[in-house]
LOLOSE-670627 format. One record per residue (C-alpha): residue in three letters; x, y, z. Coordinates in steps of 0.5 Angstrom, whole numbers. Layout:
N
<'ala'; <X; Y; Z>>
...
END
This chain:
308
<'unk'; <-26; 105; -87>>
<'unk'; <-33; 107; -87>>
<'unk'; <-36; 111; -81>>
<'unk'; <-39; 105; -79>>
<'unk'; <-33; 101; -78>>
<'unk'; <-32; 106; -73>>
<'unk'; <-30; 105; -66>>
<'unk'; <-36; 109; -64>>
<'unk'; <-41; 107; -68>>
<'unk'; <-39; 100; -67>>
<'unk'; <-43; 96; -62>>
<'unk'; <-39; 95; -56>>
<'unk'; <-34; 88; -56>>
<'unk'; <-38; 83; -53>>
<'unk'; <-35; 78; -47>>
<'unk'; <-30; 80; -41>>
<'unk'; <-23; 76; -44>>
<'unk'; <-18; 81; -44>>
<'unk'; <-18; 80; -52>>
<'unk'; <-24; 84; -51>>
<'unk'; <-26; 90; -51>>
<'unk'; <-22; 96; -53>>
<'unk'; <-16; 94; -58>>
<'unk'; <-17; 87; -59>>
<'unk'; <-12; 87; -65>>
<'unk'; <-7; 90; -60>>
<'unk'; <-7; 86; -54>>
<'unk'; <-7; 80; -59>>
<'unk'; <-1; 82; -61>>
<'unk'; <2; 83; -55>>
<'unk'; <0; 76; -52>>
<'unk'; <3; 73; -59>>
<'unk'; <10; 76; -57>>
<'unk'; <9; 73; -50>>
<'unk'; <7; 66; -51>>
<'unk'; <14; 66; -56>>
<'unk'; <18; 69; -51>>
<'unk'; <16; 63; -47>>
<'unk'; <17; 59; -52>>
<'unk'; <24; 60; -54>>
<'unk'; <26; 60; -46>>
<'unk'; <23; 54; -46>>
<'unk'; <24; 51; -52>>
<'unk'; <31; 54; -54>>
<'unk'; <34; 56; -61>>
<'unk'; <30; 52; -64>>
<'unk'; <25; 57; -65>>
<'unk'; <30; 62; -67>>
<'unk'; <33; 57; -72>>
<'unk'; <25; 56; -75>>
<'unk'; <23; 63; -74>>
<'unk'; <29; 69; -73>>
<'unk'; <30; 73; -79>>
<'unk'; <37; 72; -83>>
<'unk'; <38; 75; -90>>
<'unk'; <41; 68; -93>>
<'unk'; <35; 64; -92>>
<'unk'; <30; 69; -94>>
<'unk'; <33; 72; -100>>
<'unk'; <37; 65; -103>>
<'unk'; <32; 59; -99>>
<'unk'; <26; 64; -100>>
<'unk'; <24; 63; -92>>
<'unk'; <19; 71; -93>>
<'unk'; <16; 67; -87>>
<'unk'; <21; 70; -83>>
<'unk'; <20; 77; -84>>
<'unk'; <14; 77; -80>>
<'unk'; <16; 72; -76>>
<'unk'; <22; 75; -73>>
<'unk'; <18; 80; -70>>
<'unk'; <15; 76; -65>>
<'unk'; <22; 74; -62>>
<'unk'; <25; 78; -58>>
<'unk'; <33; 76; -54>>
<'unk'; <31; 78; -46>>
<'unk'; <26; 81; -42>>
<'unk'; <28; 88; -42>>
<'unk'; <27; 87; -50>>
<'unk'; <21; 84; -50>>
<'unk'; <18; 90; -45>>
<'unk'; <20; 96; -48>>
<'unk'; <17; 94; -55>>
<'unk'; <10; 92; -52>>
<'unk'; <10; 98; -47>>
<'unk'; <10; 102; -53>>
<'unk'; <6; 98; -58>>
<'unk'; <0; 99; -52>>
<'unk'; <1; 106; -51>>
<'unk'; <0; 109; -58>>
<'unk'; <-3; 103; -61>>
<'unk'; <-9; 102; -56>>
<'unk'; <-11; 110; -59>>
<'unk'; <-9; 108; -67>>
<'unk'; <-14; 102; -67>>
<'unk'; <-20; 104; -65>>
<'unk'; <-18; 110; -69>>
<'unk'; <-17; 107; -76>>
<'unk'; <-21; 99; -74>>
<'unk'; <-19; 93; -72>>
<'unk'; <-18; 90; -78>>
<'unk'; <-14; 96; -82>>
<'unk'; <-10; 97; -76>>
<'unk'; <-7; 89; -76>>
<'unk'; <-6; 90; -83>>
<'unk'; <-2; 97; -82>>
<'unk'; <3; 93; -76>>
<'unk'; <3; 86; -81>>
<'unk'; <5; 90; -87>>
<'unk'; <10; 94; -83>>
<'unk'; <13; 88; -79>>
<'unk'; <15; 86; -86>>
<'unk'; <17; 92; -90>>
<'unk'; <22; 94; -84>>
<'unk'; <25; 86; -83>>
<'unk'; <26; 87; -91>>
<'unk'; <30; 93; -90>>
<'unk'; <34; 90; -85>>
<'unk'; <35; 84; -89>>
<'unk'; <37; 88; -96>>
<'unk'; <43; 92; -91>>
<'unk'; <45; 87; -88>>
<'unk'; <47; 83; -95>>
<'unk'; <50; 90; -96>>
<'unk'; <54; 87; -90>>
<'unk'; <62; 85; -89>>
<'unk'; <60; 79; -87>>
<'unk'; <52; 79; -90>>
<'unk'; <49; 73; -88>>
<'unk'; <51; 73; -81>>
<'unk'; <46; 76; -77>>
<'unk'; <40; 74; -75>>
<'unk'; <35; 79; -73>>
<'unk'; <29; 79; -67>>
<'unk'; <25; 84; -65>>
<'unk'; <18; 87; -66>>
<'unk'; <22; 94; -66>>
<'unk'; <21; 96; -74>>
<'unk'; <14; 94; -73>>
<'unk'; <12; 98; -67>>
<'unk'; <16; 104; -69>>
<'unk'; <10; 105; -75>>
<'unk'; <6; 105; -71>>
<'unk'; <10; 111; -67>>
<'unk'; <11; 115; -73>>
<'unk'; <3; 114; -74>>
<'unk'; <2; 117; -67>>
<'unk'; <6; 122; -68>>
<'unk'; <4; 125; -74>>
<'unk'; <-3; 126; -71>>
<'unk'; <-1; 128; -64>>
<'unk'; <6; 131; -65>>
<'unk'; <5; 136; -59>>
<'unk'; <3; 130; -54>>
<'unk'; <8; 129; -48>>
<'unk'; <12; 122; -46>>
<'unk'; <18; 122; -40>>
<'unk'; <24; 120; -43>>
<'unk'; <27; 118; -36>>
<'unk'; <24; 123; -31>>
<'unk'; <24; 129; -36>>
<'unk'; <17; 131; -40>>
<'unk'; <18; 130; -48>>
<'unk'; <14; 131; -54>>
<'unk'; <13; 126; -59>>
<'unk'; <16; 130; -65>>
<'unk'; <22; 131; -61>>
<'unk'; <23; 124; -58>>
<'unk'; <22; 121; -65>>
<'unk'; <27; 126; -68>>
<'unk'; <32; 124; -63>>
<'unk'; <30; 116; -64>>
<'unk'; <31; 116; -71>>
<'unk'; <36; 122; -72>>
<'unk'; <41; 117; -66>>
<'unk'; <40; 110; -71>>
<'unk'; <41; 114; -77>>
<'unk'; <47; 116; -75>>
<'unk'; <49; 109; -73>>
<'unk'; <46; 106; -79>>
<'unk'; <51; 111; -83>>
<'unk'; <57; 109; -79>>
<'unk'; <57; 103; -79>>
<'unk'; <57; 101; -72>>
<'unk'; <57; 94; -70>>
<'unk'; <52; 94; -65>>
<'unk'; <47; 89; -64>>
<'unk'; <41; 93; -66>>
<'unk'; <37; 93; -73>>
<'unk'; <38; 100; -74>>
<'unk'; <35; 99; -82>>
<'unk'; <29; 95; -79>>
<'unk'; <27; 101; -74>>
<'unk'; <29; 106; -80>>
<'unk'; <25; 102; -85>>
<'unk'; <18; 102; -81>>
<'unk'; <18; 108; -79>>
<'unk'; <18; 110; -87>>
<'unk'; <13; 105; -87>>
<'unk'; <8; 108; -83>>
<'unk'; <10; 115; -85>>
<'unk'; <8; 113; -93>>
<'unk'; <2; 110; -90>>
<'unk'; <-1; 116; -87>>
<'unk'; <1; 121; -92>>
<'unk'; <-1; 115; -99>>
<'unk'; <-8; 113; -94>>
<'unk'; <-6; 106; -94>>
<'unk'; <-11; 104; -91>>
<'unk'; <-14; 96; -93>>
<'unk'; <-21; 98; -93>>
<'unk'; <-19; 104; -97>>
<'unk'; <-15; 99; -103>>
<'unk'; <-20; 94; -103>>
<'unk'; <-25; 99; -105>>
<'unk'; <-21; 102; -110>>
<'unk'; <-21; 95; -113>>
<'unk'; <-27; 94; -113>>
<'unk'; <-30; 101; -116>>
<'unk'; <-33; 101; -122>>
<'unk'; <-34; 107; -128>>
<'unk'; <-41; 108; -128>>
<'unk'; <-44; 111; -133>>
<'unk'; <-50; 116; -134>>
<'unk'; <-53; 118; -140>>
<'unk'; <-56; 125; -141>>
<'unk'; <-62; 127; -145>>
<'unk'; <-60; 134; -148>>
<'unk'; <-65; 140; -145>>
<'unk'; <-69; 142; -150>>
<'unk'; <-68; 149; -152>>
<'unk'; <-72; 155; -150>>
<'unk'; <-73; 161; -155>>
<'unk'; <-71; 167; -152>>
<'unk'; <-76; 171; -148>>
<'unk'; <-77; 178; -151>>
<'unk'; <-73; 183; -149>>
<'unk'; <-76; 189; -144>>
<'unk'; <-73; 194; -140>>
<'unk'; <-69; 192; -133>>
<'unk'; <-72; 194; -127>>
<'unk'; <-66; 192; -121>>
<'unk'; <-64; 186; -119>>
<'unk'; <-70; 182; -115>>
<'unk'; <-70; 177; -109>>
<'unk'; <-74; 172; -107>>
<'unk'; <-74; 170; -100>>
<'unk'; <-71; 163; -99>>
<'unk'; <-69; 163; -107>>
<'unk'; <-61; 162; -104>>
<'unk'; <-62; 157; -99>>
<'unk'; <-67; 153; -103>>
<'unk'; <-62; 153; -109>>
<'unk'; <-57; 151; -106>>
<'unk'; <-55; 144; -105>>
<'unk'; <-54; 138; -99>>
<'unk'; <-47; 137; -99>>
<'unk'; <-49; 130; -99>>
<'unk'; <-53; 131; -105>>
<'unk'; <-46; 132; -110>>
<'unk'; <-42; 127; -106>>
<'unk'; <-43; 120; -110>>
<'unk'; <-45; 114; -105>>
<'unk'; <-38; 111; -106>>
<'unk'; <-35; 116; -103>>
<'unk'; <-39; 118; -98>>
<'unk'; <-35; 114; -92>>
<'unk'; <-29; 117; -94>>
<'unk'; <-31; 124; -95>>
<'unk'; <-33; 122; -88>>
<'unk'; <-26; 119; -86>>
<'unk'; <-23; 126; -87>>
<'unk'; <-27; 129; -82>>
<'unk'; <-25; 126; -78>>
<'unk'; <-19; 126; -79>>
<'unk'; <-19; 133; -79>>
<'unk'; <-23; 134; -73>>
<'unk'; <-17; 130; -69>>
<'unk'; <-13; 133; -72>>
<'unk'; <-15; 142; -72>>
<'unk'; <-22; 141; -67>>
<'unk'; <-28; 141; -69>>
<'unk'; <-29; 148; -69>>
<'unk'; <-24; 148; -76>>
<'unk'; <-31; 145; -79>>
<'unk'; <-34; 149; -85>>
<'unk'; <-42; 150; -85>>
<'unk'; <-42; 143; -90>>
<'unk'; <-38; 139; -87>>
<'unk'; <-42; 140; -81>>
<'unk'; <-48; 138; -85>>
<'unk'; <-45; 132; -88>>
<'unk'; <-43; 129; -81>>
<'unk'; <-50; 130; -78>>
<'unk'; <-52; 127; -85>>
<'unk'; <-48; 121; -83>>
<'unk'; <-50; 120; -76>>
<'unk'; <-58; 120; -77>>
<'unk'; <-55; 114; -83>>
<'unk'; <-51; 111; -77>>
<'unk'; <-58; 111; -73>>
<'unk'; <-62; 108; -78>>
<'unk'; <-57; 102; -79>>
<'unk'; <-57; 101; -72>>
<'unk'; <-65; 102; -71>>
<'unk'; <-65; 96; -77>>
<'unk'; <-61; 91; -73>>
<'unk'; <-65; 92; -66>>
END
């Protein structure tokens, strides 16, 4: 994702619905979650029956639309409020941050991943082939490790006692483990909510965001011919007298930080700033790395200049 895909360097979201504005990927999702609860109280099994994640019908009838479609589906009220209560409080942060279209990515992609860690335990079953699985848990639970990775020290209330993401997380995780590894025969897909947090997990320490695999893609070697220098005999020798300096030599010889960055990785080297800036302060920023963000604000301003 280059800087000018950036939540502040966008222009605003035009319009006033509530899939305007601010994370307009998160509240799409939340509203499809919605419309299909509504739909399978109305409806009634048949849209589990179409929709709900089971191990037969995707690895033996081939039915992978199953793996992000259970995700939609949720058994009761309270089910449905807990995972959108937590999908809003970390993904309405990790959107802007990362962009809409790479942040529906990452919750698309972990919603399949996590649905098919559930699905390869459960043909590890006793009675594989059984269960069905329903829920947003997996998918939303990348995004949570995601958040915490960058915001470990940020509070939350468990019940009424304060609580940082990094020990919640751990206590969340560690108890579905634990279940996970003994077998318990609760109805909760452990395997999905462990599936996606290693999703999210991989995704921030691999960087896998979209934008940045398509251009990985799409780069190409480029290169360069250089004439050799011709050689200069050498100047007559003569006696030393000290070193000498020119006022302005250093400065001068000394390049633009922006000058030995390649075009095509300009926006990434601006990427990491971010990050960095996020995740230590700005005051974590050496002299060079302040340059290249100036450098990248007077290009933001004059593509906006362009548009005007």
């Amino acid at each position: 994702m280059g800087i000018y895909d950036r939540e502040y360097y966008r222009d605003k979201t035009r319009g006033s619905g509530w899939l305007s504005g601010a994370a307009p990927a998160c509240k799409a999702i939340i509203a499809a979650n919605v419309a299909l609860f509504i739909a399978q109280k109305f409806i009634g099994p048949g849209v589990e029956d179409w929709l709900a994640a089971n191990s037969d019908d995707i690895f033996h009838k081939f039915q992978v639309w199953r793996l992000l479609t259970a995700t939609l589906l949720h058994d009761g009220p309270w089910h449905i409020l807990m995972n959108m209560l937590f999908l809003w409080m970390v993904g309405r942060e990790m959107e802007p941050f990362y962009g809409t279209r790479d942040f529906t990515a990452l919750y698309v992609s972990a919603a399949f991943f996590s649905t098919l860690c559930w699905a390869v335990a459960d043909t590890f079953d006793r009675n594989p082939g059984h269960a069905i699985m329903i829920g947003a848990s997996g998918a939303v639970m990348a995004v949570v490790v995601l958040y915490t990775l960058y915001y470990p020290r940020r509070e939350v209330l468990l019940f009424i006692f304060p609580v940082e993401m990094w020990l919640l997380l751990v206590i969340y995780l560690g108890s579905d483990l634990l279940q996970l590894l003994g077998h318990s025969r609760e109805p909760v897909a452990f395997a999905a909510h462990l599936g996606g947090a290693a999703f999210g997990y991989l995704f921030k320490v691999g960087d896998l965001r979209l934008s940045r695999l398509e251009k990985m893609l799409k780069a190409k070697p480029r290169l360069r011919i250089v004439s050799p220098e011709p050689r200069e005999s050498p100047a007559p020798s003569r006696p030393s007298m000290g070193p000498t300096w020119t006022p302005g030599t250093a400065a001068s010889a000394r390049p633009s930080p922006t000058a030995v960055i390649p075009e095509e990785l300009f926006d990434e080297k601006v990427d990491e700033l971010l990050i960095k800036i996020a995740r230590e302060g700005r005051g974590s920023l050496s002299d060079d790395d302040n340059r290249l963000l100036d450098e990248a604000s007077r290009r933001a301003r004059n593509r906006r200049s362009e548009r005007i």
